[in-house]
C-alpha positions, 0 to 999 in steps of 0.5 A: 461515468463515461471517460473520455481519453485521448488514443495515446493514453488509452492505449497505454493504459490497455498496454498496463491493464494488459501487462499487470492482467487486471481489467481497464476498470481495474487499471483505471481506478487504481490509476486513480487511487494512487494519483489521489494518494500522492498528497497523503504520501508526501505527507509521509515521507516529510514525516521523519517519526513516521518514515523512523517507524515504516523502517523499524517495521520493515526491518522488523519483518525482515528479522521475522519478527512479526505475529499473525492472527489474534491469537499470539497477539493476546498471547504477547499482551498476556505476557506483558501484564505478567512481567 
């Protein structure tokens, strides 16, 4: 696909590329990821359950209270069955 831009807004998207030091291509497309994003974002934070659980989430990282892996997962689930 050839894109076609006016001189203002390609140097500006350089001038981001630059800063955030990924390529054009890069800058470009997560230009427009994020653009294509917005409605579902909206969606979102319209949601007041899902804008309750991002912050219990983000709070519960805060307080340490996440697991990685798989592995302590099962463990947790095994505990659960157990009580």
């Amino acid at each position: 696909m050839t894109l076609r831009l006016p001189p203002e807004l390609d140097a500006e998207l350089r001038t981001v590329a630059a800063e955030d030091h990924r390529s054009l291509r890069q800058t470009v497309v997560h230009a427009l990821e994020t653009y294509l994003g917005l409605p579902e974002t909206a969606e979102v934070k319209a949601d007041p359950e899902a804008l309750r659980s991002l912050a219990e989430a983000r709070e519960a990282v805060r307080a340490g209270d996440i697991v990685h892996g798989t592995e302590p997962v099962r463990q947790m689930l095994r505990g659960r069955r157990a009580s």
